[in-house]
C-alpha positions as CSV (number, residue, x, y, z in Angstrom):
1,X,91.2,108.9,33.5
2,X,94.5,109.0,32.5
3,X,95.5,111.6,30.1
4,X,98.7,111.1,27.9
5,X,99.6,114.9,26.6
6,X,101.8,114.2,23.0
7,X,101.8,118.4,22.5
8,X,101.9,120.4,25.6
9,X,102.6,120.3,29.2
10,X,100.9,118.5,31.9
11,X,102.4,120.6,34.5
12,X,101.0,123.8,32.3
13,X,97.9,123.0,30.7
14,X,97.3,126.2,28.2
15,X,93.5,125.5,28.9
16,X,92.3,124.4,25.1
17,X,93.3,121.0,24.0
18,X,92.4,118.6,21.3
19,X,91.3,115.4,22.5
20,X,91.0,112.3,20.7
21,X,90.4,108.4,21.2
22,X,91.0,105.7,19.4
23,X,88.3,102.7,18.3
24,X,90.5,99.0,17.7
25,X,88.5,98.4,15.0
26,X,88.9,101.4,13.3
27,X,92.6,101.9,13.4
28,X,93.1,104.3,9.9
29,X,90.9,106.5,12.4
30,X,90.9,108.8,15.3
31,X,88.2,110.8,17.2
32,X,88.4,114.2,18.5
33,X,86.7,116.6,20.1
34,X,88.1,120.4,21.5
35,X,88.1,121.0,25.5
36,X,88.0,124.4,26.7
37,X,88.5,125.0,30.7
38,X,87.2,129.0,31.0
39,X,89.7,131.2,33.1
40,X,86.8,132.4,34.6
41,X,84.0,130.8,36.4
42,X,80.3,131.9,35.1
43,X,77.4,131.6,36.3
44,X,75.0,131.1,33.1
45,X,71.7,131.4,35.0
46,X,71.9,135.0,35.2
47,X,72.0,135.5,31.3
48,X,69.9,132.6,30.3
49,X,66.1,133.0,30.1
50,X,64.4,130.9,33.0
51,X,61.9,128.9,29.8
52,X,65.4,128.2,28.0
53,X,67.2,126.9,31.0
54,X,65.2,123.3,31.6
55,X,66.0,122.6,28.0
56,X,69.7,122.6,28.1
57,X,70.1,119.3,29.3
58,X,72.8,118.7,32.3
59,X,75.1,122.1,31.4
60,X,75.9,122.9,35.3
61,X,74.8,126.6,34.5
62,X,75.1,128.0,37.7
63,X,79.1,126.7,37.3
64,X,80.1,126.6,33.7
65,X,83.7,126.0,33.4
66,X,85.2,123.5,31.1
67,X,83.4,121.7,28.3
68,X,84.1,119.7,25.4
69,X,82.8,120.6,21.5
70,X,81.1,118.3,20.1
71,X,80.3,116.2,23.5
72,X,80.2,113.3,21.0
73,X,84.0,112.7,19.6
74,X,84.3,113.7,15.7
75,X,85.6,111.0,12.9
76,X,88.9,112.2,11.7
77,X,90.5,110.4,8.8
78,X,94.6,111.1,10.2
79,X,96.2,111.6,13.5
80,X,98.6,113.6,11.3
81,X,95.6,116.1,10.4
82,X,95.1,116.5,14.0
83,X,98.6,116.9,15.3
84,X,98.9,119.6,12.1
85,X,95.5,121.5,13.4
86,X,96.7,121.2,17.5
87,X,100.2,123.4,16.5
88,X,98.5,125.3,14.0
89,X,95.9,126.5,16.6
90,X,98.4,126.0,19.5
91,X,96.2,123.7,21.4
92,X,98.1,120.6,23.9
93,X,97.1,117.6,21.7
94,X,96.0,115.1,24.5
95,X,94.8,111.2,24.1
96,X,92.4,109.9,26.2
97,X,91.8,106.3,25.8
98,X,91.6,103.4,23.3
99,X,88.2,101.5,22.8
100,X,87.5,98.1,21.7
101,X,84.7,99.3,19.3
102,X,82.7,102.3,18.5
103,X,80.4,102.8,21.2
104,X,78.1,105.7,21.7
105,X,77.4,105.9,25.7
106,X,81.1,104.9,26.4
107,X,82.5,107.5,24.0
108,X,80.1,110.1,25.7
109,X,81.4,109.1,29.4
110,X,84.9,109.3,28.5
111,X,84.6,112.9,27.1
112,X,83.3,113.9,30.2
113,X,86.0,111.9,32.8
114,X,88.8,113.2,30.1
115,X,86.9,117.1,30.4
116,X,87.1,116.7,34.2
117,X,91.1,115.4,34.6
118,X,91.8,118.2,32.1
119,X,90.2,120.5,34.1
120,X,91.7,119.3,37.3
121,X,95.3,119.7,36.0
122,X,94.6,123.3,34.7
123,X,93.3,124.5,38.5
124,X,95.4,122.4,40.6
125,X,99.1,122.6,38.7
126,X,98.8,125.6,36.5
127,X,97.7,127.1,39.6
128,X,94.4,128.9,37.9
129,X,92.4,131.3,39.5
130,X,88.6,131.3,39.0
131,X,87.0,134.4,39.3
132,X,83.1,134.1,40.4
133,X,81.1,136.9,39.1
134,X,79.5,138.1,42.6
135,X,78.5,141.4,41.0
136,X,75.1,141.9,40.7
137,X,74.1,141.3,36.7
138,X,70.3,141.3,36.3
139,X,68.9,138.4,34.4
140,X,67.6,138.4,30.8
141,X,64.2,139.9,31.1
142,X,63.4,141.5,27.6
143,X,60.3,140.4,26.3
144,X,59.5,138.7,29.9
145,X,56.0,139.6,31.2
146,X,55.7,139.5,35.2
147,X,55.2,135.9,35.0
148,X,58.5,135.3,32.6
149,X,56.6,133.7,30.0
150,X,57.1,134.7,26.4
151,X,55.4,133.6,23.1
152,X,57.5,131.6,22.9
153,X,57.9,129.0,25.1
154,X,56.9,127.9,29.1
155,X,53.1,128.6,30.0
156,X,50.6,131.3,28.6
157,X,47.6,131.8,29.4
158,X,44.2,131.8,26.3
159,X,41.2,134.1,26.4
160,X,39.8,131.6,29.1
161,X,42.5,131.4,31.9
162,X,43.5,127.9,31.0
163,X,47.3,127.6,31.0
164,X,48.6,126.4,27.2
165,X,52.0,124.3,27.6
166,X,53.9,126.1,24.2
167,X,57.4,124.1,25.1
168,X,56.7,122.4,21.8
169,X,57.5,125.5,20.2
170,X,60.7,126.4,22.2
171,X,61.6,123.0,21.2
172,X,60.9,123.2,17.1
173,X,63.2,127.0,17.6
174,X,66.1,125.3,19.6
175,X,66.1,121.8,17.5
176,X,66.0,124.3,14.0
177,X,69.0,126.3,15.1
178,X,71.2,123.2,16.1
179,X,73.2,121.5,13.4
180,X,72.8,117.8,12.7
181,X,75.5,116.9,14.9
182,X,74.1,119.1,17.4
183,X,70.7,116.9,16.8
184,X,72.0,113.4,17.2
185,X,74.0,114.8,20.2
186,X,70.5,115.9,21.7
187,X,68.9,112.2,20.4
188,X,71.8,110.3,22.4
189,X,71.3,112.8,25.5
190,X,67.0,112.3,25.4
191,X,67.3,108.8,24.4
192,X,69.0,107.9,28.3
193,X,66.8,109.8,29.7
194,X,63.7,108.2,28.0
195,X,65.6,104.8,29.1
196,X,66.0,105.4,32.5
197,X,62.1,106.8,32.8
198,X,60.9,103.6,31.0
199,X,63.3,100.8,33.4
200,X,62.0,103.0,36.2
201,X,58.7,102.7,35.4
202,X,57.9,107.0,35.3
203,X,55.3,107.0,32.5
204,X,54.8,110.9,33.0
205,X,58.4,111.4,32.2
206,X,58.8,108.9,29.6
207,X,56.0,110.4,27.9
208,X,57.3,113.8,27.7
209,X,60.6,113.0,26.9
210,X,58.8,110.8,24.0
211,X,57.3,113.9,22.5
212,X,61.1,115.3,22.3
213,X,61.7,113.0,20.7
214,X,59.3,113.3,18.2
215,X,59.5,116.9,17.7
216,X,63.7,116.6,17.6
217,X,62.7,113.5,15.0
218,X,61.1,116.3,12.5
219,X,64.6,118.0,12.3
220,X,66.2,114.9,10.9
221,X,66.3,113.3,7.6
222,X,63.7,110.3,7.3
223,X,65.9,107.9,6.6
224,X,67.4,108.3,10.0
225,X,64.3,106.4,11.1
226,X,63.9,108.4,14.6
227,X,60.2,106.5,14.7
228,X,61.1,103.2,14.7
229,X,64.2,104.1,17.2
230,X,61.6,106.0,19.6
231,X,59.3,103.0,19.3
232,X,61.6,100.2,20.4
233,X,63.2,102.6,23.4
234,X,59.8,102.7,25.2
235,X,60.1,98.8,25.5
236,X,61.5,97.5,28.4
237,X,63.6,94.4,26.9
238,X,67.0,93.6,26.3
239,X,66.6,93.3,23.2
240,X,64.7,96.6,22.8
241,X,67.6,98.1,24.3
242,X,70.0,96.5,22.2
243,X,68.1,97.5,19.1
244,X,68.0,101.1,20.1
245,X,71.8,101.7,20.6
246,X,71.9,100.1,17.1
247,X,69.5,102.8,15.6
248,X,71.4,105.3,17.3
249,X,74.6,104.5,15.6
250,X,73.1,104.1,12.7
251,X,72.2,107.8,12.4
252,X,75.9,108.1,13.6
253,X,76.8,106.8,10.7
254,X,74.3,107.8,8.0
255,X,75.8,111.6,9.3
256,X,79.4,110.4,8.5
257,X,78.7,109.6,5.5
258,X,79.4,105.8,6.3
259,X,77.0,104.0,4.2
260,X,78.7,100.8,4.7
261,X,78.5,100.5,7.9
262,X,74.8,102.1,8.1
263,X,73.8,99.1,6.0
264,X,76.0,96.7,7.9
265,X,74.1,97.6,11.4
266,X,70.3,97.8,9.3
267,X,71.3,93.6,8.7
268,X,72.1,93.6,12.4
269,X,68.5,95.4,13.5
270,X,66.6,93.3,10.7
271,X,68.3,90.4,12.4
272,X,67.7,90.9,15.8
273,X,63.6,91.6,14.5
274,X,63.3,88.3,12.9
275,X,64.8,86.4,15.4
276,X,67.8,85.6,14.2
């Protein structure tokens, strides 16, 4: 990807930018998100908790360094409130790219090409240094028995031997601390990977990604209509597929505040249900 710096330096990247896109058919708006390249290289395995770390999604833990906040692009109303906020803050203000229309998966892709071109030009020209943490830091043990199970979350064991899976618990803690667009983030990020278990046919995975689902569902308002999204993304149609990503936006949107165009994609999925 491209990246077309209007504050800043390409040649010097300071390391935090503001990045935002464009959607054609949004024009009066622009949507950011902030990218961070860390100075130094960390390896996150050593202070994460081993039942936490399969429940952080793709983060490459054992190399964290750069990462965009939200991953999903924020609405703004102005470019001129973000080019105020970027020399306020100090931050290179950088465009990434210009969409035809507001589209979830596409949006989420180009955060993370624009993350790793940012994060090319801040090692390569601005000639960073990345400093591994070879020392060695003992993991996160407190409260770990010998198997590093803890109340709650991974496997424990009951009176009789017999292992109890408690990750729905770890789940309800995680999903109760995350903000809604911390939720819907998660939703886009578990709905894929139900997807891609249900076109390839991995019932044990779709199923457990399913109850994520479910449980993640509890921690959103009703009218968000998780269900009836979960429901039609276990299908294997097009159409199923299409009705999904419109479910998805809607909660998008519902978040925003947009109650326009929530009600404008509901006529679209009530549509597409009756055939028409």
């Amino acid at each position: 990807m491209n990246l077309t710096f209007e504050r800043g330096d390409p040649q010097h990247p300071k390391g935090h930018a503001l990045l935002y896109f464009r959607v054609s058919t949004e024009p009066e708006k622009v949507y950011a998100t902030y990218v961070v390249t860390l100075p130094v290289k960390s390896d996150l395995t050593k202070y994460v908790p081993p039942f936490l770390a399969s429940h952080l999604g793709s983060l490459p833990l054992s190399d964290f360094t750069a990462f965009a906040m939200p991953p999903v692009p924020e609405a703004l109303d102005s470019y001129e409130a973000l080019e105020q906020m970027s020399r306020l803050r100090d931050d290179d203000l950088v465009f990434g790219d210009s969409m035809f229309s507001y589209d979830l998966p596409r949006m989420m892709e180009a955060v993370t090409e624009a993350v790793q071109a940012y994060t090319q030009l801040y090692t390569e020209q601005a000639g960073a240094v990345s400093i591994g943490f070879d020392s060695a830091i003992p993991e996160v043990e407190s409260g770990l028995g010998t198997s590093g199970s803890i109340p709650l979350g991974g496997q424990t064991a009951d009176s009789g031997g017999q292992a109890e899976d408690t990750s729905y618990n770890v789940n309800e803690v995680l999903f109760g601390l995350m903000s809604e667009k911390d939720k819907l983030g998660e939703l886009s990020r578990l709905l894929g990977k139900l997807r891609f278990a249900v076109e390839g046919s991995d019932s044990n995975e779709a199923e457990e990604v399913a109850a994520e689902i479910s449980t993640l569902g509890r921690h959103l308002p009703e009218n968000y209509l998780v269900p009836s999204l979960l429901a039609v993304a276990k299908e294997t149609t097009q159409q199923a597929s299409r009705l999904a990503q419109l479910y998805l936006d809607r909660c998008f949107r519902l978040s925003d505040g947009d109650t326009s165009s929530a009600a404008e994609l509901n006529q679209q999925i009530q549509s597409i249900k009756e055939g028409g």
